[in-house]
N, C-alpha and C positions, 0 to 999 in steps of 0.2 A: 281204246281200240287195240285189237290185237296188232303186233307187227309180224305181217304176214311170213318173214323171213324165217323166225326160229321157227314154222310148222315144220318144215323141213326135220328139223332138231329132233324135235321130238315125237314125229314119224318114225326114227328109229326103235324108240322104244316099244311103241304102238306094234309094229310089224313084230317085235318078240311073239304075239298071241298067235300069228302063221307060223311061226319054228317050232311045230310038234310033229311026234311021229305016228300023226294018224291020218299021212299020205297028203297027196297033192288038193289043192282046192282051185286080177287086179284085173260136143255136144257136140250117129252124130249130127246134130243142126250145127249151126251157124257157128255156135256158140261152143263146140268143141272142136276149133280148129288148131286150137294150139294144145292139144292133147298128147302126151308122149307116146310114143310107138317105137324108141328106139331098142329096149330092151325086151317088147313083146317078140314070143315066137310067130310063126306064122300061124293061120289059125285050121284047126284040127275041122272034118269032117264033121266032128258034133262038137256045137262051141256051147258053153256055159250056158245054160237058161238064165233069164231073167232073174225068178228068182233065187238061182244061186248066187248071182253078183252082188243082190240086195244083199244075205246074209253077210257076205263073206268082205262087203263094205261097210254092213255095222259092228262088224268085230269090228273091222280096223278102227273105226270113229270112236268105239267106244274105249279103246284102248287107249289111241291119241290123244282124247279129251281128257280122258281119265289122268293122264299122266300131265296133264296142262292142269291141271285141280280141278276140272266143270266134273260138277255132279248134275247127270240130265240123265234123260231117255232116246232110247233111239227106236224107230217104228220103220217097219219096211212096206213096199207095195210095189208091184209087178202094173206098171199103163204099157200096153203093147208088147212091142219089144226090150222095154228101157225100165230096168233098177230103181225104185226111187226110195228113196231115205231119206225120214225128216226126224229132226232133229229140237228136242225141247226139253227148259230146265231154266234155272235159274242163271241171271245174267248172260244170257244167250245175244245180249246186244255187241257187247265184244266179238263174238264168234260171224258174228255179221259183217261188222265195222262198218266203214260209211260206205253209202250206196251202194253195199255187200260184194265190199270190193275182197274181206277178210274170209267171205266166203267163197267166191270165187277162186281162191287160193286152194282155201280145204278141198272143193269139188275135183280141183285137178290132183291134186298131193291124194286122195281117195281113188282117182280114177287110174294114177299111176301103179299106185300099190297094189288093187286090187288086178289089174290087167299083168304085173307083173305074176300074181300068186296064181291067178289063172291060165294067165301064157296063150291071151286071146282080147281080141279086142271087144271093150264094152260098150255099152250105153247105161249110163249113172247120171242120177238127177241129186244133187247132194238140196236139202232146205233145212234151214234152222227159223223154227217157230213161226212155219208157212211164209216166210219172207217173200217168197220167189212168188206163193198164187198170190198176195198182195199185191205184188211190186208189178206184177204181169196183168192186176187189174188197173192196177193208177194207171200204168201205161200206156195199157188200152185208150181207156178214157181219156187219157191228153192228146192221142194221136186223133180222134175221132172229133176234139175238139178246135184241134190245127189244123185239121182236114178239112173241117165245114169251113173254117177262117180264110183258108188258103183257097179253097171252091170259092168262095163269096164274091170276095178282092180279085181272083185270078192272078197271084202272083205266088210265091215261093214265100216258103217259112224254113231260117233254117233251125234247127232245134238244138239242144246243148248235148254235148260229145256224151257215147254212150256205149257200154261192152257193146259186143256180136251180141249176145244173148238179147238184148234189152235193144237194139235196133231192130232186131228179127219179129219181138213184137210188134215194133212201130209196123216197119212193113205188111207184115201180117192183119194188121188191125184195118191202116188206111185202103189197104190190097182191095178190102168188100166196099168200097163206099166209089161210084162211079163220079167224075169229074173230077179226079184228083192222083197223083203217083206219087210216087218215094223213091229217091237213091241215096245212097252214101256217099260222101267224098272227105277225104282226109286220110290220116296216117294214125295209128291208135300211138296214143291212145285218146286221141283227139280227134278220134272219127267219128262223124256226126250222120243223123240224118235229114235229108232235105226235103219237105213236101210243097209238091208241086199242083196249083190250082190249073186246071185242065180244061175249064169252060165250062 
């Protein structure tokens, strides 16, 4: 597994492919609350479209990666309002690391750089080899299966510590299913969620 640290490092290099001189061109849910904003400007009357942020976030990945030795692909796609870029190639499990904890890293170190080259703030979905619509299906499906447990018994289930991102589905999930609720409680990164059988 990658260690998340040197992305940092080697972001620099990556960011070279925005140092040209053909003019200016860097969740949010739950899950982009620790998003940087200190070095965005305020944001302009017309803020980037969608799909310029994809672009101008697959240079950067492709730059990154490239300089990290992954020979992959990068694909873009406009859902809504929100960039998304996925990401595919060989040994792509590194770029994940566990519980896509190595991607969560890359998501922000992408969201930062590109809001910087933009000078507005974005919404970017970073995936490497659809990890995220997997991950966003198991977890469906575990919530809905804690959920029936937790309705049956009428007691509390608490569940093992989980990003913002990957809590947001639990709640989301158990949210449609009536006789049962969800909170959080803890401190990350050991914040969990709790579901509650409701009668």
């Amino acid at each position: 597994m990658i260690d998340p640290g040197p992305l940092e490092e080697q972001s620099n290099a990556a960011e070279q492919v925005f140092d040209t001189p053909s003019g200016e061109q860097d969740t949010s849910d739950a899950a982009d609350a620790g998003a940087a904003e200190t070095d965005v400007a305020s944001e302009t009357e017309a803020p980037p479209g969608a799909d310029v942020v994809a672009a101008t976030a697959a240079t950067f990945l492709e730059g990154l990666l490239k300089a990290m030795g992954f020979d992959c692909a990068v694909a873009t796609e406009v859902d809504g309002d929100t960039a998304v870029v996925n990401v595919t190639g060989e040994g792509m499990g590194a770029v994940i690391g566990r519980r896509g904890q190595t991607l969560e890293a890359l998501q922000e170190l992408a969201r930062t750089a590109v809001q910087r080259r933009l000078r507005a703030r974005v919404r970017l979905n970073v995936d490497v080899e659809s990890y995220r619509a997997r991950r966003r299906e198991s977890l469906a499906e575990y919530a809905r299966s804690m959920a029936g447990r937790a309705r049956e018994r009428g007691t509390e289930i608490e569940l093992e510590p989980m990003s913002a991102y990957e809590r947001k589905i639990i709640h989301d999930a158990v949210g449609e299913i009536e006789g049962v609720t969800t909170f959080s409680e803890g401190e990350e990164p050991a914040r969990k969620v709790i579901v509650r059988g409701t009668g």
